[in-house]
N, C-alpha and C positions, 0 to 999 in steps of 0.2 A: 487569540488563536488565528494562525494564517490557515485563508484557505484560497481556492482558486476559482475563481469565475468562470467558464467556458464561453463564450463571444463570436457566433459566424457571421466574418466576413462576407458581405454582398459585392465586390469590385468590378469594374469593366473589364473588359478583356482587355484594353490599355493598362488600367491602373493593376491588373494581376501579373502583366507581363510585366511590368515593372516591378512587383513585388517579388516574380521567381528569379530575376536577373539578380534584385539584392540577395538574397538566400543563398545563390549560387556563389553571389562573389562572398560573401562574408563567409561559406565551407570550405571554398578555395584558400581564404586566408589563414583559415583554420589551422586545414591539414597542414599549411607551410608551418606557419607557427609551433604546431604539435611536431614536426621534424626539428625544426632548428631546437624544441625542448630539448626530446630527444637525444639528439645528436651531443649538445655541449651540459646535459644533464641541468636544466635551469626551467624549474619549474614551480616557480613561485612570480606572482604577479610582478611584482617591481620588475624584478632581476630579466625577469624574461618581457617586458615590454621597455629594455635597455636594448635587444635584441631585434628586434620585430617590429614594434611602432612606428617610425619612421619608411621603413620598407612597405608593411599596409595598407600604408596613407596615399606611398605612391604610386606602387603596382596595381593595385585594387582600384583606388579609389574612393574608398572610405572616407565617412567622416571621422574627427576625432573622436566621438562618444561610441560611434560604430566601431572603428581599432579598437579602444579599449574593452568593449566588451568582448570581443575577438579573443584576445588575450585572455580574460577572466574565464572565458568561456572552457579554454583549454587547460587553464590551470585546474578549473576545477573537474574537468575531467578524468586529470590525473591524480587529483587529489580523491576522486569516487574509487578510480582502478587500486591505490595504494591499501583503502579503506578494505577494500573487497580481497586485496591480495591476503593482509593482516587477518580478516577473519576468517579465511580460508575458502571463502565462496568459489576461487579457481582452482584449488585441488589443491595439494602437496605439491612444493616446489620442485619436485622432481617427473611430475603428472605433461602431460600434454598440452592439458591447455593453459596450465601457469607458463608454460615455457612461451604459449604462441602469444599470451598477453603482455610479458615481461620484455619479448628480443624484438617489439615492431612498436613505433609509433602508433600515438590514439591516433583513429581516423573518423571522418563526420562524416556524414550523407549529404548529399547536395542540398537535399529541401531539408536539412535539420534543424529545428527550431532555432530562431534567434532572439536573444533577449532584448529589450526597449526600457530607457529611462524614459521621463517627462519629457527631459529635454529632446527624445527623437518621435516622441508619439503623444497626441494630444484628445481629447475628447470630448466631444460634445453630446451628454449621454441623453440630455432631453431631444435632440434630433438625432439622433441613434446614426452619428455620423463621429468618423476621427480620422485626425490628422496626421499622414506618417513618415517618415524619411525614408528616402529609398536612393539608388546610387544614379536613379534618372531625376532627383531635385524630391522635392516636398510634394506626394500626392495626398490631396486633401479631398475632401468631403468624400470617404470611401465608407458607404453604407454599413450597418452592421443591424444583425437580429438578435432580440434576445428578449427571455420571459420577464411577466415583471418583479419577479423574485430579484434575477438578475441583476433587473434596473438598480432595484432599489441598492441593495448590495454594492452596485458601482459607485452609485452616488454618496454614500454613508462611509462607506470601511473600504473603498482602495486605495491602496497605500501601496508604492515598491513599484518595481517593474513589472512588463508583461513580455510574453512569448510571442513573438508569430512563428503559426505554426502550418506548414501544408500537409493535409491528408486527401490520398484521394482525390488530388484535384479540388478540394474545397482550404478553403483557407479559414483561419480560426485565432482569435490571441485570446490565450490565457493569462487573467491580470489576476495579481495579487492581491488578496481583502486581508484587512486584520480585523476579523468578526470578534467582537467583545463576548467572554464566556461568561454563563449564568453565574450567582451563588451556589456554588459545590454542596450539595446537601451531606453536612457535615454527619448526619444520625439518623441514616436509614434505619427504619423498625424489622425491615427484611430484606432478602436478595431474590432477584428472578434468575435463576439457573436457565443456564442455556446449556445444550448437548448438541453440538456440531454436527454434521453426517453427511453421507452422500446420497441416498437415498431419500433419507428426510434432512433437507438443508439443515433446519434447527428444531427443537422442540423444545418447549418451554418446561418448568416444573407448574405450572399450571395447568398442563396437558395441552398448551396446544401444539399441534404437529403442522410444520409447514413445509409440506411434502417437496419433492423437487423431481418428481417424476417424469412431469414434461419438460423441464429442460435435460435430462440426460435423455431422453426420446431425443429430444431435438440434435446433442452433442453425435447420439449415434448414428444416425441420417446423415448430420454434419462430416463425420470420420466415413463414412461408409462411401458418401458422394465424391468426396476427397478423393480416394485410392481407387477411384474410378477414372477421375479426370486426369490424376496426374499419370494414371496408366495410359490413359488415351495420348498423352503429350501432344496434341492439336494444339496450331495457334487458335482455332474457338475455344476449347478447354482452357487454355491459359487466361484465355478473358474470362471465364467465367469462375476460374478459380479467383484471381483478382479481385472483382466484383464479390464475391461471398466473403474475402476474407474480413476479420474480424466482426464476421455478424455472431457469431458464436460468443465470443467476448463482451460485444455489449448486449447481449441478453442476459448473461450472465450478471454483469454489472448491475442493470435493471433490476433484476430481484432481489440481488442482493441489496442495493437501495430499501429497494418497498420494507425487506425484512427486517434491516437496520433500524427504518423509520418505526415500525411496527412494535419490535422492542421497545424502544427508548422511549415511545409514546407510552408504552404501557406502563414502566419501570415509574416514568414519570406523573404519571396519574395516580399513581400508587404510592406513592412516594419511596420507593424500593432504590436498594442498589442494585446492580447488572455484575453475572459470574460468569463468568469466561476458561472453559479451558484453555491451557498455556502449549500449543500444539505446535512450541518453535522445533524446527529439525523432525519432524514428523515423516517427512518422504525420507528421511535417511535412516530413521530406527524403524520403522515398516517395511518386512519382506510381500513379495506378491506377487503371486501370477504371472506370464507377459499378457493373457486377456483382462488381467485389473489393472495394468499397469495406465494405459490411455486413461480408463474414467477415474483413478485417484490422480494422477497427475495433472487433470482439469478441473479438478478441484479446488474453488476459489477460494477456501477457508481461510485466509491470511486478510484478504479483500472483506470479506463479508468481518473481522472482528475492526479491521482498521475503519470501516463505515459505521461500526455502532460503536466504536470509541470516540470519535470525535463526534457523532452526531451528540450519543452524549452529553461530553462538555461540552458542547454547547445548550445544553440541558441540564447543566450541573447536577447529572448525575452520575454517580460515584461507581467505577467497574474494579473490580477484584476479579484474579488471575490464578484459577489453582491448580495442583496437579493432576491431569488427568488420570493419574494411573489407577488402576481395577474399579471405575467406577461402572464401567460395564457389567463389573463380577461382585459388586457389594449390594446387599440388601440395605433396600434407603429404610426398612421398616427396622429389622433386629442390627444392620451392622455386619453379617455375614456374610464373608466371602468365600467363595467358590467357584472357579470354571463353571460348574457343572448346573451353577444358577439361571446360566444364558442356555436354555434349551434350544431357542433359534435366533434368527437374526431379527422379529419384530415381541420374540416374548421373553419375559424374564419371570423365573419362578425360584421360591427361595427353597434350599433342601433343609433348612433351619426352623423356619417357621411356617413354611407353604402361601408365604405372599406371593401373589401374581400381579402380574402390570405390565406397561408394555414397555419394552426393554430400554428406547431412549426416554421415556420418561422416569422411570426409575434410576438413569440415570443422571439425568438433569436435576431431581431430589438431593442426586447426593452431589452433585457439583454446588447445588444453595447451601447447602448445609457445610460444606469446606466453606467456602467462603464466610456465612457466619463464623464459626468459628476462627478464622485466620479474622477479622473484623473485630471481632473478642482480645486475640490476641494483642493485636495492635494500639487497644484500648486498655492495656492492660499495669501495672508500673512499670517505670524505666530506669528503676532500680539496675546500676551493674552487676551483672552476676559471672564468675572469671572463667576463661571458655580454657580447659589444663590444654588442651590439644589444639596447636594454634592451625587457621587456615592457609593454605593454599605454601607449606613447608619453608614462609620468612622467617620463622627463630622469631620472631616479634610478638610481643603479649596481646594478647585481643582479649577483650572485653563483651559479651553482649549481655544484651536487655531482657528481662525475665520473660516478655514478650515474646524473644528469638527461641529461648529455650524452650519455650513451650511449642511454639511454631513447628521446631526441630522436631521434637515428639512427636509430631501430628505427621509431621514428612510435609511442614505448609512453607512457605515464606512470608515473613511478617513485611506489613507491607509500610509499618517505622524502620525497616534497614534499608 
């Protein structure tokens, strides 16, 4: 499993300047590069460093490994924009902003990350010092900090390239680990249900609630300050908008961390598997408010299940993905749904049997309990059984597994397809 190291830089004000001078010229070569794509439609590595490479080498000043990643850097940029064109993430090609991604050249920021083989960056992790190319020669023994998690990490599983990256004024390389994952516990005895929210970040089917109250305190302060300073439009206001940006972000990150860790710890001590609702496209089947619209649309939920999937495997422990739909409105006791179940936003009372509980836990019950069963189903034979009505209108015979069929019943996905 790859993952990523974070690394700050300690440099001189010599060896930084030297650092922002490369950045700038490897963005400059960038953008040219991403024109002449562009312009004669050649956007694939070879074809387009037939183009470009030689020019690079001598406008710039690049080395050869710096060129080429130049190029790579652009191909694959274009090749992110085609990804994102394809799944629709820029609108309908008749929209605004497909038109404004499609009729311009990709363009890079000055200080935009640049990648590093071996051969341009070298390391010495036990004196927390590395060696790096730059278009002013080879600046070497440039300081770095890092935990000893990190260390050890560097020294054991890096493998692949690393980013230098500037933020802020601080400098930073992101290298590449390929962290070995646990044995996959192939026969969890149970699942720990998670129930997403905004209010309460998650709550487990165990009952516990991990509220997230002070961070939307903080988000609303956050937005509130905002639309203060950029009303004042001051050059101090500007700094001080600067300076605050993304503290909102990595707070956010920050708990989400702790909560990830918290889970996975537990699932794993327990010997459980982890249930996840499947909440893709969520801000696009959600109507709201314009006052809800700021605090769900800062809503890390995508972040916080991508942190406790891979913390996971790397815990070999096994996450199952189900559908969220009316588990807000189903009694996890009799099975009964109803609107009229959710009397408010923290209690759930059932008009079937009269159980009460509090409302995301009751539903975090019933997201473990999908998950067992889709677990069930998966485990179940893989006898073909003939599907009369084929998917997705190919005229082609499809086949599925008694597993799917029952899956389908449940409204689950089996997670053998």
């Amino acid at each position: 499993m790859k993952l990523t190291v974070q690394v700050k830089l300690l440099p001189t004000p010599v060896q930084a300047a030297a650092l922002e001078a490369t950045l700038r010229a490897c963005n400059e070569a960038a953008n040219w590069a991403s024109e002449v794509a562009f312009r004669k439609d050649v956007k694939r590595n070879f074809a387009l460093r037939e183009h470009t490479y030689a020019e690079i080498k001598a406008q710039w000043g690049l080395g050869a490994q710096a060129a080429q990643h130049v190029i790579k850097k652009v191909c694959d940029a274009y090749a992110t924009l085609k990804a994102n064109l394809k799944a629709g993430n820029m609108g309908r090609p008749s929209s605004k902003r497909y038109r404004r991604a499609t009729q311009k050249p990709v363009t890079f920021r000055p200080e935009a990350a640049q990648p590093y083989d071996d051969r341009m960056l070298s390391w010495q992790i036990a004196q927390r010092r590395v060696s790096i190319w730059t278009v002013a020669g080879r600046v070497k023994d440039v300081a770095f900090t890092a935990s000893p998690e990190q260390l050890a990490a560097l020294t054991l599983h890096r493998k692949g390239e690393s980013d230098l990256v500037c933020r802020d004024g601080m400098w930073f390389l992101n290298a590449t680990c390929e962290v070995p994952e646990a044995e996959p516990n192939a026969e969890p005895h149970d699942f720990l249900g998670i129930d997403l929210g905004i209010v309460n970040i998650a709550t487990t089917s165990d009952g516990e609630i991990m509220a997230g109250r002070e961070l939307n305190r903080m988000r609303a302060r956050e937005r509130t300050l905002r639309a203060k300073l950029q009303k004042k439009n001051t050059p101090s206001a500007k700094r001080r908008l600067k300076k605050r940006r993304r503290k909102e972000a990595r707070r956010a990150r920050d708990i989400n961390h702790k909560i990830a860790k918290r889970v996975v710890a537990e699932a794993e001590r327990t010997g459980r598997g982890i249930a996840l609702e499947e909440l893709t496209g969520i801000r696009e089947r959600v109507r709201l408010r314009k006052p809800q619209r700021a605090t769900h649309s800062s809503w890390a939920f995508a972040q916080l299940g991508a942190f406790i999937r891979y913390k996971a495997r790397r815990a070999g422990v096994p996450v199952v993905y189900v559908d969220p739909a009316y588990t807000s409105r189903t009694c996890a006791e009799c099975g009964h749904i109803d609107r009229a179940n959710r009397v408010s936003r923290a209690w759930f009372a059932c008009r079937n049997c009269g159980f009460v509980d509090h409302a995301d836990r009751n539903s975090s019950r019933n997201i473990r309990a999908r998950a067992q069963e889709l677990w069930r189903c998966g485990a179940l034979s893989t006898a073909p059984v003939p599907l009369l009505k084929p998917r997705g209108g190919t005229g082609r015979k499809r086949h599925v597994t008694a597993s799917d069929a029952r899956c389908a019943s449940l409204g689950l996905q089996s997670r053998c397809s």
